[in-house]
C-alpha positions as CSV (number, residue, x, y, z in Angstrom):
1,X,85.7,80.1,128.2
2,X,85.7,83.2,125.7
3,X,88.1,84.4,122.7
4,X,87.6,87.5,121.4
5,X,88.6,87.4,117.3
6,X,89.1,90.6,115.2
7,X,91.5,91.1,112.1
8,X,93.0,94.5,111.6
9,X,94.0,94.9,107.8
10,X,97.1,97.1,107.8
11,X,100.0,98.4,106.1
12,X,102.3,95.9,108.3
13,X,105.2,95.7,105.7
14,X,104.9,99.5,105.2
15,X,105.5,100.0,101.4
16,X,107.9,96.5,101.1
17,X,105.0,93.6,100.3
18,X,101.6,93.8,100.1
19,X,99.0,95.0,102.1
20,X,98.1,92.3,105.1
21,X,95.4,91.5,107.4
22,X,96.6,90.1,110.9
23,X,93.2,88.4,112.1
24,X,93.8,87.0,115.9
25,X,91.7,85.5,118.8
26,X,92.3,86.7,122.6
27,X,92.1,84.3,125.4
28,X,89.1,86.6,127.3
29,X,90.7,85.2,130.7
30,X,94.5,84.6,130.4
31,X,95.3,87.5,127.4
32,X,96.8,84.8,125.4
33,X,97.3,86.0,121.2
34,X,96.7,83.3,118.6
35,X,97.2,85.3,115.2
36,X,98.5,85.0,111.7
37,X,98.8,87.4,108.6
38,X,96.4,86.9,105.7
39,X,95.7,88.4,102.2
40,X,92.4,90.2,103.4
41,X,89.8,88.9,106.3
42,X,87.5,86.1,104.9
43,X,85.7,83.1,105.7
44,X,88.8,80.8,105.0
45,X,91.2,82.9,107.2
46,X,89.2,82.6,110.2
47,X,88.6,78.7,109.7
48,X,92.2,78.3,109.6
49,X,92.8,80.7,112.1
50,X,90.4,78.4,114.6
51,X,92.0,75.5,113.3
52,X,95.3,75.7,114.4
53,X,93.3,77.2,118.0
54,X,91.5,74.0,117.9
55,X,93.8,71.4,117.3
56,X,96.5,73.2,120.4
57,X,94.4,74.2,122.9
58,X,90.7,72.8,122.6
59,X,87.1,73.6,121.6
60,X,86.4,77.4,123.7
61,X,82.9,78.1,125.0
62,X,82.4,81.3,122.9
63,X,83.5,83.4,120.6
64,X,83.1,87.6,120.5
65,X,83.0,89.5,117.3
66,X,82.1,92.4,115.9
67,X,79.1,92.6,113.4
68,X,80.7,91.7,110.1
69,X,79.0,89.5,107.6
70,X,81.6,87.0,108.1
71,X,80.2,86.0,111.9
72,X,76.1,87.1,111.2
73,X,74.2,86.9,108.7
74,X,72.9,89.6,107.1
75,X,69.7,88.4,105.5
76,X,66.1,88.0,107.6
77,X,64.9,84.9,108.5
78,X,62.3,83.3,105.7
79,X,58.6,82.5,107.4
80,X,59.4,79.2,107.6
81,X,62.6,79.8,109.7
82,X,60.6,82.0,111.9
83,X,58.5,79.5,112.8
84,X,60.8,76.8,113.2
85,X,63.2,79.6,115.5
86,X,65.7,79.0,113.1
87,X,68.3,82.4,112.2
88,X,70.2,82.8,109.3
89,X,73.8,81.4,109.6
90,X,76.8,82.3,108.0
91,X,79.4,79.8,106.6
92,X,81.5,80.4,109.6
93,X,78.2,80.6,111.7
94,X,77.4,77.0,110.7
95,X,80.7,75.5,111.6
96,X,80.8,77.3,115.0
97,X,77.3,75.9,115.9
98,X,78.1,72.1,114.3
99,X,81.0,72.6,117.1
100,X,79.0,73.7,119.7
101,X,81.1,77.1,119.9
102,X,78.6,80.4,120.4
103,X,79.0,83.4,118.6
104,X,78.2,86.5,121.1
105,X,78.1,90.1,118.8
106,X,79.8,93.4,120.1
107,X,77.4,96.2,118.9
108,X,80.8,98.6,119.9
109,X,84.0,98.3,118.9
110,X,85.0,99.0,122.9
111,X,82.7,96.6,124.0
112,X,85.4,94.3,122.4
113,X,88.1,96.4,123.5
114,X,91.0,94.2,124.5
115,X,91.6,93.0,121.2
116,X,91.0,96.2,119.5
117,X,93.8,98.0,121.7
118,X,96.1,94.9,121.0
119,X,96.0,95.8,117.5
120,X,96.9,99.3,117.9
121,X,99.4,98.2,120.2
122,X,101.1,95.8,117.5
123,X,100.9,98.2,114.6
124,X,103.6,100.2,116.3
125,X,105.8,96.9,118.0
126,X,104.9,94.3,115.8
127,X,105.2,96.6,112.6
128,X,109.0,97.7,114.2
129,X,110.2,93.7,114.2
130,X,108.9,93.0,110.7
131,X,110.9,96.5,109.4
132,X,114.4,95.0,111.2
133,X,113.7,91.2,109.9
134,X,113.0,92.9,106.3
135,X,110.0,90.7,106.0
136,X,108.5,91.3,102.3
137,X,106.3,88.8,101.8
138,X,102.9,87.1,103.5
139,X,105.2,83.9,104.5
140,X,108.2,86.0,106.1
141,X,105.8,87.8,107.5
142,X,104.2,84.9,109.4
143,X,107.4,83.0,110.3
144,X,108.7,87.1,112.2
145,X,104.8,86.9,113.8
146,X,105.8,83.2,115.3
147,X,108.8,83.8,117.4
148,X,106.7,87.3,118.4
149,X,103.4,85.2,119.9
150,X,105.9,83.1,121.9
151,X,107.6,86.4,123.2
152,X,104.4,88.1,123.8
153,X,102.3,85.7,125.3
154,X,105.7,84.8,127.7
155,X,105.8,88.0,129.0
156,X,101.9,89.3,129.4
157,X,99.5,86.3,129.5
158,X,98.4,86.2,133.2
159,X,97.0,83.4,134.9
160,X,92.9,82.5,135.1
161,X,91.4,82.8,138.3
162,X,90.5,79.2,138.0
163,X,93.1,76.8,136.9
164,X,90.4,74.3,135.7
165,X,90.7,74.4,132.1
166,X,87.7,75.2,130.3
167,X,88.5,74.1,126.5
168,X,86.5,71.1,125.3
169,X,88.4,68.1,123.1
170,X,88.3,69.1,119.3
171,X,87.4,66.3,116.7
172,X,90.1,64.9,114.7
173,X,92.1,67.0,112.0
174,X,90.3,65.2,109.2
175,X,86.5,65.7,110.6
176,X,87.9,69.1,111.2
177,X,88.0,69.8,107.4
178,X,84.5,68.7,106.8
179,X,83.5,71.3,109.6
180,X,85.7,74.0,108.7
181,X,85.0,74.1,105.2
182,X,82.1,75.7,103.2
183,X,79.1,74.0,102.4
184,X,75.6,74.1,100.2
185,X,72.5,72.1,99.5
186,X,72.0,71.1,96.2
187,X,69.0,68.6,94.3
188,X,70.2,66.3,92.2
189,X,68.8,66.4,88.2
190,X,67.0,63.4,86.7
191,X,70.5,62.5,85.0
192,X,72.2,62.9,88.0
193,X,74.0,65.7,88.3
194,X,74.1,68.7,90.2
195,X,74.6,72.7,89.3
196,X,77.7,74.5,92.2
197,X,78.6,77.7,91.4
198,X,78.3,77.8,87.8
199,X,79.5,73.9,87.0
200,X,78.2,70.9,86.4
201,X,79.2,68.0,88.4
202,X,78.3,64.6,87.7
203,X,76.8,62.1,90.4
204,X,78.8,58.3,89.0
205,X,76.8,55.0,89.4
206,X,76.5,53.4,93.2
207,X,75.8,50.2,93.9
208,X,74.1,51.7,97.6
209,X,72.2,53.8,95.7
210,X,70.0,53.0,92.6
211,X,69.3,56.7,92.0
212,X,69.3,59.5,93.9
213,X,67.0,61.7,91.2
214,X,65.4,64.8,92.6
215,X,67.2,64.0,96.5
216,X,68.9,66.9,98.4
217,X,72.3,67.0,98.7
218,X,75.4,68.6,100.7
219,X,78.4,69.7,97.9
220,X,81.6,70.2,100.6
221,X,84.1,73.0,99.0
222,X,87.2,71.8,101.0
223,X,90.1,74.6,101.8
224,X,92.3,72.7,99.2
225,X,89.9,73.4,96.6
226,X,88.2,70.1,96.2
227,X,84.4,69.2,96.5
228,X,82.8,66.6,98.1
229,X,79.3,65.8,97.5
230,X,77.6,63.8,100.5
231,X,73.8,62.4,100.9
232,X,73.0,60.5,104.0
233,X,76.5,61.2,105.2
234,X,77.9,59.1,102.9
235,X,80.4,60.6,99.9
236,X,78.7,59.4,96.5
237,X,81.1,61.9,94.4
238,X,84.5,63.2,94.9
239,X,86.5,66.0,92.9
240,X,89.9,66.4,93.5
241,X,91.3,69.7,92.8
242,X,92.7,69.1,89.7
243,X,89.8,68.4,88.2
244,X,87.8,71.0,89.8
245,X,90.2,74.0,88.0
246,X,90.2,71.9,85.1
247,X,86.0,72.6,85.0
248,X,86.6,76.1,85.6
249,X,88.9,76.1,83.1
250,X,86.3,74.8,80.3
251,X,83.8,77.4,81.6
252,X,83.9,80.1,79.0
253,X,81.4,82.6,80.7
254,X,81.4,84.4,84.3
255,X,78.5,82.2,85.9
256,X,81.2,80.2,87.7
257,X,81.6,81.6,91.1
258,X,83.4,79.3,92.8
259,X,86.7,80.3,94.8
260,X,88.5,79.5,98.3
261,X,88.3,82.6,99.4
262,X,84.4,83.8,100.8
């Protein structure tokens, strides 16, 4: 019903590639290890991470994290969110509640203990298999951490006291995206367009819609780096991501914040 998720940046190549993060989930009940090496522990590593948890094994119940600003928000609820008994939610906060997936917060880091000790575990194993496969790089590093889940969760998963499995059905791959992805509300200018992170994007004609002047609307940044801009659920503008680095190309100042990686 539960995973517990934690990364644990580390020198796992010692000295031979770049410094890694290894950000995992742990099966609460069973001890199964979903896990895979990343640049540093963002928002995008942890949708991918519950991605490829998602589309194997199911929906869980709950997830337990610690406290970083990736899984709660930081900021204090506005009046009008206190009144409505609405919190602040993170990027990944909002995709875990549009799934129906609860985020529970460790105030310790023993209180999520089993996870923590697998990492100190794996940075003297795991960083002994990457030394003898010569691994170097983020990729060989992930393909050596493959064959190593099988191995490990062969050996020490244990079976749940009850054999009824708890993971719900995930949506499809492609809704997935439009979950897992990061999202913002935007108005639309009289000409319409909208202002993301330091560009201007331009709303084309629609037949549906005469004009949509002055109307909120949500701008999907999708992990392959384009944006999607939706109003009653329905796409009225599309950026592949081409054109999106050709934009930030023509930006000549720093106001343009937009990157995969949040």
């Amino acid at each position: 019903m539960m995973l517990q998720i934690d990364g644990s940046p580390h020198d796992w190549l010692e000295g031979r590639g770049p410094r890694l993060t290894l950000v995992g989930a742990k099966d609460d009940a069973t001890g199964h290890v979903w896990a895979r090496f990343e640049e540093a522990e963002t928002t995008w590593a942890y949708m991918d991470l519950m991605k490829d948890i998602f589309l194997t094994k199911g929906l869980p119940f709950s997830l337990y994290s610690d406290r970083h600003t990736i899984f709660h928000s930081p900021k204090e609820p506005t009046v009008v969110e206190q009144i409505n008994n609405i919190r602040p939610l993170t990027q990944f906060g909002r995709a875990m509640e549009e799934l129906g997936v609860t985020i529970i917060k460790a105030w310790s880091a023993p209180a999520k203990g089993r996870i923590e000790n697998q990492w100190k575990t794996w940075q003297d194993r795991l960083v002994v298999e990457l030394r003898l496969a010569k691994a170097k790089t983020q990729e060989e590093a992930n393909r050596v951490l493959q064959w190593f889940l099988q191995d490990y969760n062969r050996r020490f998963c244990v079976p749940a006291k009850s054999q009824e499995p708890m993971f719900r059905s995930p949506p499809s791959s492609s809704k997935l995206d439009r979950i897992l992805c990061l999202k913002e509300t935007r108005t639309v200018a009289k000409d319409h367009t909208i202002s993301f992170e330091g560009l201007v994007l331009q709303i084309p004609p629609s037949k549906r819609y005469h004009s949509i002047a002055r109307q909120k609307v949500d701008v999907f940044q999708l992990k392959d780096g384009s944006v999607e801009i939706i109003y009653k659920q329905q796409t009225v503008a599309r950026f592949r991501s081409e054109a999106i680095r050709r934009l930030v190309e023509q930006v000549k100042n720093d106001k343009c914040q937009l990157k995969k990686a949040a």
